[in-house]
N, C-alpha and C positions, 0 to 999 in steps of 0.2 A: 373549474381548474383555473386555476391565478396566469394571469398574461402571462409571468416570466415563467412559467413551469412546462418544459418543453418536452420532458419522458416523466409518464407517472407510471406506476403500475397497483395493482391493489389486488392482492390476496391471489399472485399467479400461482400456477401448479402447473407442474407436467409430468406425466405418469409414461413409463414405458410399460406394457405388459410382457413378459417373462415365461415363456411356454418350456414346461417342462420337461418335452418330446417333440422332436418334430410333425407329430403324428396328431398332435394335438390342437395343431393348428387348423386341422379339417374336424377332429375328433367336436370338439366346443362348442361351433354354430349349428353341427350337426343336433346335439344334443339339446342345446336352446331353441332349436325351430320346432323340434317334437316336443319341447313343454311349450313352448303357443300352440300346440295343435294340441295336445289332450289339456289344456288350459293350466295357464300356472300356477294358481291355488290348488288341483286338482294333489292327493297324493302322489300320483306318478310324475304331472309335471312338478312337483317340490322337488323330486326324487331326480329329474331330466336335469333341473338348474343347480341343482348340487352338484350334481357329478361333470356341468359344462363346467363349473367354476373352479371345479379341483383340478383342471389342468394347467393352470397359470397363476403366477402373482403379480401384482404391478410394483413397479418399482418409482419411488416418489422421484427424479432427479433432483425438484423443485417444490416446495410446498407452501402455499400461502404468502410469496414476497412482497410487499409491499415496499416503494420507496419513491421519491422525486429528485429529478435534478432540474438547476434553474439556467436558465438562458447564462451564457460563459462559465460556467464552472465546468472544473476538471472533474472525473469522479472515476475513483478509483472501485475494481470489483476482484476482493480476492479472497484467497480459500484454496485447501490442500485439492492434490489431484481427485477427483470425481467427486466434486461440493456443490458442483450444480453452473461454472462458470462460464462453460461454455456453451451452454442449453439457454441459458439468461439472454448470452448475447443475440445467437440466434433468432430466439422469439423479437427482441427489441430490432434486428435487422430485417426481418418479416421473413425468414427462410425457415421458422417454425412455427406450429401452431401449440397456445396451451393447450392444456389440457381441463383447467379452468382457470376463473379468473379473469381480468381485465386489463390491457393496457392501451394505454397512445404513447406517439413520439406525432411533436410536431416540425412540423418542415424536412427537408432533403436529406436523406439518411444516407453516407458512405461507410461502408465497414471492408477493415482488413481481416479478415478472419482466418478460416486455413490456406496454408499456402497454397498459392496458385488458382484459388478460389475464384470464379470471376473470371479465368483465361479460359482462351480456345487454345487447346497446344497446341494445334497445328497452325495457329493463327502468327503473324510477325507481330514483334514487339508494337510496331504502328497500328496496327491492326486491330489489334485486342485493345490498343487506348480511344480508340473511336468505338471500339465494341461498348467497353464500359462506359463510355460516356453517351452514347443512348441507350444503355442500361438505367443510369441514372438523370435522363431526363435535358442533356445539353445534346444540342443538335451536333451535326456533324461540321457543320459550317464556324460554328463556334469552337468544338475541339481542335479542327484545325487551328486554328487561331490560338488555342493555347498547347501544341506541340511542341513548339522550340520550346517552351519552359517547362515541359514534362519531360523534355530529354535530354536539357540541362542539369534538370536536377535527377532523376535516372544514375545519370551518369553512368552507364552501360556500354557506349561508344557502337561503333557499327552494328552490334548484335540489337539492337534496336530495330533491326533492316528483317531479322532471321528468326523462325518460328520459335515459340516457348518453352519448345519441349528441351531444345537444347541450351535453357538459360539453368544456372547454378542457382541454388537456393536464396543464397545472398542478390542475385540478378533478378528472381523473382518479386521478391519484399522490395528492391528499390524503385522494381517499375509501379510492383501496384498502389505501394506509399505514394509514390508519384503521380498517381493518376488520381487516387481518392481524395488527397489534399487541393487538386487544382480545379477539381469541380465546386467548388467554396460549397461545401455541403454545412446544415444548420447542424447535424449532429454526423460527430467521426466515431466510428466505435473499434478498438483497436486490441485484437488478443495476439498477445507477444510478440506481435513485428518487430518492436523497435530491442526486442535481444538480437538480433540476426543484424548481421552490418558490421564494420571497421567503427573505431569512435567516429573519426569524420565523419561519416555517413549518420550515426545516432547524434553527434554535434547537429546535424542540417536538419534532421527530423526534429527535432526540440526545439528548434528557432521556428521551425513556419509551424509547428503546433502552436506555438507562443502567440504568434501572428493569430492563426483561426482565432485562437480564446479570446483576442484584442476587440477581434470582429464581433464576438457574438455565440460563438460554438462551442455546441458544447461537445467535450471530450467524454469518453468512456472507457477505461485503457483496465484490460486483465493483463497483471504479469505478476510471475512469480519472481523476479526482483523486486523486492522490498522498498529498497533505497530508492527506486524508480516510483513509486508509490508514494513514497513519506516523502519525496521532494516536489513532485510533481503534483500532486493530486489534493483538492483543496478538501476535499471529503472523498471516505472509501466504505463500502459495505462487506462486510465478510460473511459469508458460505462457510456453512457447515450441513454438510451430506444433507444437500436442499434446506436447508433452514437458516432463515436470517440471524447471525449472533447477534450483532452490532452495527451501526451505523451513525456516520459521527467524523472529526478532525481524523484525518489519514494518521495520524502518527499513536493517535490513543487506539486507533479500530486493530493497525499493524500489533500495538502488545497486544491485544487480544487474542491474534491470531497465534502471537509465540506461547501464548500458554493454550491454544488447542493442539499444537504443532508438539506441545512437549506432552500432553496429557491425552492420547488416544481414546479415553474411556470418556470423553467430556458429555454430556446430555447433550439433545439437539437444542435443547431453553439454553439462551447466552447466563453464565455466570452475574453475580452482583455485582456492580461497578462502582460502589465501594465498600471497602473491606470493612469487618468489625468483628470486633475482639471477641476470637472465638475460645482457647485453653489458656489464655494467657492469664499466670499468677496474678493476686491483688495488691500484690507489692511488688516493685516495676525495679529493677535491679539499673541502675541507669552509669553506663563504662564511655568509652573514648570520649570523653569530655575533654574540648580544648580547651587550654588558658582561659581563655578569654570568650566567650557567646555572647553574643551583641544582646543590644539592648530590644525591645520587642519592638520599635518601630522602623528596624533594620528587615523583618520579615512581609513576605506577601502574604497577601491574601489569599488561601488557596479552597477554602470554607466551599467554595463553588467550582472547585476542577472537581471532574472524576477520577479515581483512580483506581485503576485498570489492575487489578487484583485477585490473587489466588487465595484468599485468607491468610495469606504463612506472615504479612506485615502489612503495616499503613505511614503512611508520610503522616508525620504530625507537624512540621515546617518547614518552609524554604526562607532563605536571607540572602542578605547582599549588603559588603560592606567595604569599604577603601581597605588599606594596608596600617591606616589607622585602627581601624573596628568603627569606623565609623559608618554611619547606613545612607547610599548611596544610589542614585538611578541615572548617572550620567557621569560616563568616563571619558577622557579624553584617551585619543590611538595611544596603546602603547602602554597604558596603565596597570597595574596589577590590582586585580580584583577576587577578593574573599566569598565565596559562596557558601552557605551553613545549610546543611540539612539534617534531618531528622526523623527518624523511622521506630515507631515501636514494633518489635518484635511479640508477634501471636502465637507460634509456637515454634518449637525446638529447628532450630538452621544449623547447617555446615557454614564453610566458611564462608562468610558475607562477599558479595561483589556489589560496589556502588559503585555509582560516576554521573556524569552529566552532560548534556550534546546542547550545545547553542545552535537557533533556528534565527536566521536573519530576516530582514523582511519580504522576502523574497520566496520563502521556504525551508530557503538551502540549508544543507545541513553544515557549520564551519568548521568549530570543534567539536569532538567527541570523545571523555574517555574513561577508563573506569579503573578501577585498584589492579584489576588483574594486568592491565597494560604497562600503568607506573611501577607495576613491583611493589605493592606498599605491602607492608606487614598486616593479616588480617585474623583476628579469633579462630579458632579450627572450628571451635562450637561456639553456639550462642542460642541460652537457655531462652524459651517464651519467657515474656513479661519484661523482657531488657529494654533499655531504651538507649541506640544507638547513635551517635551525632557525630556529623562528620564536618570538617573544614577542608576547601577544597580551591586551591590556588591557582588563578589563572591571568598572563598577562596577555589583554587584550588585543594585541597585534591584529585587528580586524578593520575591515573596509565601514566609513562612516557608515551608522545605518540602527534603527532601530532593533533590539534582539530578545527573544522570545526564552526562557529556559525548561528543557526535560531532565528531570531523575528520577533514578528507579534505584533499586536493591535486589538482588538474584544473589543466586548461594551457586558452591561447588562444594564438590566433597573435598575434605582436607589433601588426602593423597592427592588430587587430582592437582590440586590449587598448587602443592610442592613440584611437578612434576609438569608447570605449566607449558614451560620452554620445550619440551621433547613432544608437543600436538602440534598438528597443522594448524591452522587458522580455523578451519571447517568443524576438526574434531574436537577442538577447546569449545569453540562454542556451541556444540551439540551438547558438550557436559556441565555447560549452566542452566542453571532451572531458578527462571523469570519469577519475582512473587510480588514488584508494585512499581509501577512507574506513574507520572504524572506528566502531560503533558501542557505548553500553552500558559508559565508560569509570567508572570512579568507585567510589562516590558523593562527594558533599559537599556541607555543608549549608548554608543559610541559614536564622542563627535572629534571636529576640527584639537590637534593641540593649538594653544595660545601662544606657547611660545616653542615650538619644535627646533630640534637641530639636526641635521642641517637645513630642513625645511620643513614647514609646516605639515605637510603631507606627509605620514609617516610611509607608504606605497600605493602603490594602485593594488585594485583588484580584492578579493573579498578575504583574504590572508598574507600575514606577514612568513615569508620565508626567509632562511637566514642565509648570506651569501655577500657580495662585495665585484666589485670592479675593480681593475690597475691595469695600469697603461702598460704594454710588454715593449714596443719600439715606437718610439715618435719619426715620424716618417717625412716628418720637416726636413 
């Protein structure tokens, strides 16, 4: 195992067995003790291990996972409810054993796992942090010593003094957040703590995560917030009903997830990660063509992304060009910038949904947006074999900083796409159905203007918002 690789695991599994009667749980070893005693080749014992084994099935949680994380990396682990995510962490926390298979974690392991996990309820809030901290191996003489900064950051106020049972769930996730991050453990392993909490409170958990990773630590974070994933997590694996799909950049592993999330029948084998022409005509019907399509050393190179794909299309290009059409990798704040893409269509679509989200260097996500958001005018149908090209216009109002580009293409039924405005937020995007994104396009930059008005700096911070100052009374 290489220095930096501090959790490996190779080919784990964990089986629950699944008794079909309560009865059967004495019924089984009964049965199997009497085929060792009349011998188990014997006819009768064949006939004893038959009938022990018909009372139960085992149920895979986990089957064959293999993967590594390297000293400071984030790593994200998701997948729909019972995919295996919380059996995983488990096993990596030591509070379960496979069932085969092999793993290590090297150095100090702290994990948040279920709430309240780790407490004595009848223990005070003091109490249980010197509990867990010779749980995990720091003396008591040294927990003291880092008290005041676990119940700084707590921040719980006197109930700190007062047993657990009477702390609120939110009160629970701040103490043990608190207590897990201050023992500087080599690996944090984290299932959905950080949704429970005010932002404040998920502001201060994401800074001293920041800090461990600076350190050395490495992160392990399950949550079924998404955006918490694709921002956070430098790499993520996804769970499907114990089997590994994917593993890979957080943001390509997350579309894969949206097309299990849409397609319940998915196999346990992860799909092809990239698409190819599967009904589409041999003559290519090619509509929204702009004006103007740059010249081909306007586009990147995308020959080596994957693209994370249902069959139904594929990216055949991304670009980037000034306001001229000219091709471009470095804008100054405040510039407008031409994006071109390209997607041939494999078989018959509703109505297309495209767009594109910029990643800074940083992760974050800045902008994000797609036809359905702007209102743009889009085909109801659009036959296999088309080939679709879009221009996509953005002024760069972004903090200096290198940026990375995502597009994709997802369809809606026509009705739906008419009758956008009258869904929540939750139920529009439950009725798009995902068929190609690409992640990790680029880069290109935004820098300094040369000659900005009124100053060089077009704002702080990693977006421009629109607003203004004026004086209401001079108080001279």
């Amino acid at each position: 195992m290489a220095s930096d690789t501090v959790i490996s695991t190779s080919g784990l599994s964990k089986a629950y067995r699944i008794w079909d009667r309560p009865s059967s749980r004495i019924l089984s070893p009964i049965q199997a003790s009497l085929a060792s005693v009349f011998g188990q080749r014997t006819p009768i014992g064949r006939k004893l291990l038959e009938r022990a084994s018909s009372h139960y099935r085992d149920f895979l949680a986990l089957n064959g996972v293999s993967f590594e994380v390297k000293r400071g990396e984030s790593f994200g682990i998701i997948g729909r409810n019972g995919s295996g995510k919380s059996t995983l962490l488990q096993i990596l926390a030591g509070t379960l054993r496979p069932t085969s298979g092999s793993f290590s974690v090297r150095g100090k392991v702290a994990a948040l796992l279920e709430l309240g996990s780790g407490f004595n309820p009848e223990f005070t809030g003091i109490e249980n942090v010197i509990l867990n901290g010779a749980i995990l191996g720091v003396p008591r003489s040294e927990m003291m010593k880092r008290l005041k900064a676990v119940e700084e950051f707590a921040d719980i106020g006197d109930f700190i003094h007062q047993p657990v049972k009477t702390y609120s769930s939110g009160m629970l996730v701040r103490l043990a957040f608190a207590v897990q991050t201050m023992v500087d453990p080599d690996i944090l392993i984290i299932d959905e703590a950080l949704s429970v909490g005010d932002v404040f409170f998920q502001q201060k958990c994401f800074r001293r995560l920041e800090e461990l990773r600076e350190r050395g630590t490495v992160i392990v974070l399950v949550s079924h917030g998404m955006n918490i994933i694709e921002q956070y997590c430098d790499r993520a694996l996804l769970l499907h009903r114990g089997n590994v799909v994917s593993i890979g950049p957080s943001p390509e592993v997350i579309k894969q997830f949206y097309l299990i999330h849409r397609d319940a029948s998915l196999p346990t084998k992860p799909r092809p990660r990239s698409a190819k022409p599967t009904n589409a005509t041999n003559k290519k019907r090619d509509i929204s063509v702009p004006n103007e399509w740059p010249e081909e050393r306007a586009f990147f190179d995308i020959s080596k992304i994957n693209q994370v794909a249902d069959g139904s299309a594929r990216c055949l290009a991304v670009g980037l060009t000034d306001t001229a059409g000219e091709p471009k990798r470095r804008f100054e704040q405040g510039e407008t910038a031409y994006f071109y893409y390209a997607y041939e269509i494999l078989t018959d679509l509703e109505t297309p949904v495209v767009g594109i989200v910029l990643f800074n260097n940083r992760g974050i996500i800045v902008p994000g947006k797609n036809t359905l958001e702007y209102g743009s005018v889009m085909p109801e149908r659009v036959p296999a074999g088309t080939i679709l090209r879009f221009r996509h216009r953005i002024k760069l109002e972004l903090e200096v900083a290198f940026y990375t580009i995502e597009v994709g293409i997802a369809s809606i039924a026509a009705h739906d796409a008419r009758m956008a405005d009258q869904f929540s937020h939750d139920d529009l995007t439950a009725r798009v159905r995902r068929h190609c994104h690409l992640t990790g396009i680029g880069p290109f930059e935004v820098c300094y203007r040369l000659h900005g008005k009124p100053v060089q700096l077009l704002h702080h911070g990693i977006a421009n918002l629109d607003g203004g100052v004026e004086l209401l009374r001079d108080s001279t």
